[in-house]
C-alpha positions as CSV (number, residue, x, y, z in Angstrom):
1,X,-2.9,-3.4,5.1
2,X,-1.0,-0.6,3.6
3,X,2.2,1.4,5.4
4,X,3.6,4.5,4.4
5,X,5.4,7.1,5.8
6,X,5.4,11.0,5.7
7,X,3.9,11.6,2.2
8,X,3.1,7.8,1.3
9,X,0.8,8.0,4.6
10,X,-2.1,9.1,2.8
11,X,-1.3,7.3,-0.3
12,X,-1.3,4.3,1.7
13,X,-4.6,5.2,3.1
14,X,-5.6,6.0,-0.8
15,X,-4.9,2.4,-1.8
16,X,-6.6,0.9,0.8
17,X,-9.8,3.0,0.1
18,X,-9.3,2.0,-3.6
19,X,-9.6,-1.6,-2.9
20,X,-12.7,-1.0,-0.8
21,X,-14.3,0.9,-3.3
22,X,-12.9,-1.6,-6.1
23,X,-12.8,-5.4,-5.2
24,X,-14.8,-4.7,-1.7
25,X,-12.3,-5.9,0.8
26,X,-11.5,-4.7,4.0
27,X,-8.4,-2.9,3.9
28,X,-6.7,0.0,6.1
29,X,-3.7,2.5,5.4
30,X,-1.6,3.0,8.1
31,X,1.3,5.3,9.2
32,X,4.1,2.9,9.6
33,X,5.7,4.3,12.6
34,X,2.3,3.9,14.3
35,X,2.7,0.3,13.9
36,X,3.1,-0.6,17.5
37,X,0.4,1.0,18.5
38,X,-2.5,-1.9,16.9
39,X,-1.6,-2.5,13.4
40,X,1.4,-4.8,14.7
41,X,-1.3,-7.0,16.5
42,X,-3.0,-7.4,13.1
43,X,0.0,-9.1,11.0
44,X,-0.4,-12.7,10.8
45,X,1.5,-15.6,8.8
46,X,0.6,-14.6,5.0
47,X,-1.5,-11.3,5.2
48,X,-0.6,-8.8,2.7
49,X,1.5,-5.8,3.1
50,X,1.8,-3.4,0.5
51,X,4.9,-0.8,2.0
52,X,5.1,1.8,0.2
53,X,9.0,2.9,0.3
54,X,10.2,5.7,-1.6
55,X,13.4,6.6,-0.5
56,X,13.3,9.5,1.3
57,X,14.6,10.5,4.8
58,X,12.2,7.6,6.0
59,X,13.2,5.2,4.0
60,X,15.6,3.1,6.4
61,X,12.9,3.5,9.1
62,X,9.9,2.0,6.7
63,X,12.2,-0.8,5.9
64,X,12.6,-1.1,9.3
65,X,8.9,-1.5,9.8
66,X,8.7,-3.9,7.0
67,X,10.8,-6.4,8.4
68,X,9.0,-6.7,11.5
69,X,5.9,-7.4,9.3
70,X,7.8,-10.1,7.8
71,X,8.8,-11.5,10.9
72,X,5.8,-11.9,12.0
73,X,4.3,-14.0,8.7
74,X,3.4,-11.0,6.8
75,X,3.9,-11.1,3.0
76,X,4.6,-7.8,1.3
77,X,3.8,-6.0,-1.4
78,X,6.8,-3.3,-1.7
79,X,6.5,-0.2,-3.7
80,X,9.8,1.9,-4.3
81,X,12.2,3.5,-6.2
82,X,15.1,2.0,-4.5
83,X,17.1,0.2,-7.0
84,X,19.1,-2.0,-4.2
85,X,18.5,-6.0,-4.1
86,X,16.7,-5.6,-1.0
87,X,14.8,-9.0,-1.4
88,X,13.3,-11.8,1.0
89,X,11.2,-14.8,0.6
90,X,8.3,-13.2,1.9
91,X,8.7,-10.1,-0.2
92,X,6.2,-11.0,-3.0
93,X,6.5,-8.7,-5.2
94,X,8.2,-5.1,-5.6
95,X,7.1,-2.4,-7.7
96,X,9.5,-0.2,-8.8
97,X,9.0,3.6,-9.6
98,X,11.2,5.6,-11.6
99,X,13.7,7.5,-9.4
100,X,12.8,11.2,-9.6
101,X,12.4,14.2,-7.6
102,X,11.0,13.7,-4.7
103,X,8.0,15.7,-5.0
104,X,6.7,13.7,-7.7
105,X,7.0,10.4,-5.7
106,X,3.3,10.6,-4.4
107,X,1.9,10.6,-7.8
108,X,4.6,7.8,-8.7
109,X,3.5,6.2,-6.1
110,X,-0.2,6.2,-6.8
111,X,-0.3,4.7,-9.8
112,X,0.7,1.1,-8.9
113,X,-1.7,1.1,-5.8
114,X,-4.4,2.0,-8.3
115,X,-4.1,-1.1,-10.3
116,X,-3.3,-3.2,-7.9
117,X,-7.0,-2.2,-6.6
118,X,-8.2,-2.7,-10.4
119,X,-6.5,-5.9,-10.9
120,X,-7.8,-7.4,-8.1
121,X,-11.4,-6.3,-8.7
122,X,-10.9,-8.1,-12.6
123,X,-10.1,-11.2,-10.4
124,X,-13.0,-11.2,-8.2
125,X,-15.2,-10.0,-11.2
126,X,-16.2,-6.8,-9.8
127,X,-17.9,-4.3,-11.6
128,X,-15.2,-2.0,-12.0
129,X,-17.1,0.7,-14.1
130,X,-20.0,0.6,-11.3
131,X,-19.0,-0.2,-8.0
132,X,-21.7,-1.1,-6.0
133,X,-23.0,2.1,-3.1
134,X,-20.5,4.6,-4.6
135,X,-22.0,8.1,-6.0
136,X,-20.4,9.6,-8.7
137,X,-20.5,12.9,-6.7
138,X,-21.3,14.1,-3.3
139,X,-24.1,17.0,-2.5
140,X,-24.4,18.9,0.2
141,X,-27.7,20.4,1.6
């Protein structure tokens, strides 16, 4: 599962579409204030979460978010440019981004979600050159 809020929303939804087309596993990005409303009911003791967390007039609310996904078992993946200690056991791993203007955050942001996707389809083996289904271009008629 990936979270993001405001502009990470559709970076989140990038990454998870990255590591469909990648490593071919399921994977969803989801607004994290939507959370409540299903994505909640997915989190269970040691899914991954990558939150993606710049910090940004959302920021205290998608750490907000966060911890309820650790609460409930989740183990997360946290991509920032905070530079606190903010650190838990069940925080994996966080990524940090150089701290910058804000408008360049999504592309900051991209880049870590796109080799996660690639590292994780090296692991599997994956054909990362060729993945399987996908057209290089789409047509229309």
């Amino acid at each position: 599962m990936y979270l993001g809020r405001g502009y990470s929303y559709p970076i989140a939804m990038e990454g998870a579409l990255k590591l469909k087309e990648l490593a071919y596993i399921h994977a969803e990005g989801y607004a994290a204030g939507e959370m409540k409303h299903g994505p909640l009911a997915l989190i269970e003791d040691g899914m991954p979460v990558i939150v993606l967390s710049p910090k940004d007039r959302y920021f205290e609310k998608t750490i907000s978010n966060m911890q309820e996904v650790i609460a409930r078992g989740g183990k997360v993946i946290m991509i920032t440019d905070d530079t606190s200690t903010i650190m838990n056991e069940n925080i994996r791993y966080k990524f940090q981004i150089p701290t910058t203007n804000s408008s360049l955050n999504s592309f900051l942001l991209s880049i870590p979600i796109q080799f996660l996707a690639y590292h994780v389809a090296l692991l599997k083996n994956c054909d990362i050159d060729k993945p399987r289904n996908l057209a290089k271009s789409v047509t229309v008629e």
